[in-house]
N, C-alpha and C positions, 0 to 999 in steps of 0.2 A: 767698575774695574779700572785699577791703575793704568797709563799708558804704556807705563814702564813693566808690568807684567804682561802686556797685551801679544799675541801668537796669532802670525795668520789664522790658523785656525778658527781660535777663538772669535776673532775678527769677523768672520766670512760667516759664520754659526749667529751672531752678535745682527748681522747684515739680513740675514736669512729672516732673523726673528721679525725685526724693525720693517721686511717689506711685508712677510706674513700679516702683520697687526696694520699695516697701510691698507693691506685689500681688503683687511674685513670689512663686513658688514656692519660693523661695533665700531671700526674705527672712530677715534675722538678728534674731530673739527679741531679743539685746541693743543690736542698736541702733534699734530700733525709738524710745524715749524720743529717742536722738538726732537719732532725722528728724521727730519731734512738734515739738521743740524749733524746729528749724531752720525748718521748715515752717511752724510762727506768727508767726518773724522776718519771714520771707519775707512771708507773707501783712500784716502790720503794715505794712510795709515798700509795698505794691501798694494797700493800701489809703489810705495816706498821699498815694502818688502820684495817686491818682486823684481824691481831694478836693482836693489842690492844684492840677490842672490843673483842675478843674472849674470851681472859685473863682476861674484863669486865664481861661479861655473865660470865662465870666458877665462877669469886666470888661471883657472886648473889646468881648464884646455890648453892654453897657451905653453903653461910649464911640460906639460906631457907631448908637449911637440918639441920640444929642447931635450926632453928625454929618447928622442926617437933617431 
């Protein structure tokens, strides 16, 4: 998946998958580094989004208080 297409959502689902196949039983010794990896993209990635919609929301607030 592109990073440029990438949705929280998708993200957080994408995350979900990556711990699921950590805990298994099956889980694979070698790719383990693989889903560390991917899994701090991800997390980077959710964390960005979330300070930007935050910083989103707070200016609406802001402007709906000039409306008031």
């Amino acid at each position: 998946m592109e990073e440029k297409e990438l949705t929280y959502k998708a993200a957080m689902n994408e995350l979900e998958s990556i711990i699921a196949a950590m805990e298994s039983e099956n889980c694979e010794i070698d790719k383990l580094a693989e889903y560390t990896a991917r899994a701090t993209t991800l997390l980077k990635f959710c964390k960005e989004s979330l300070f930007k919609t935050n910083a989103e929301v707070e200016n609406c607030l802001e402007e709906l208080k000039k409306l008031v």
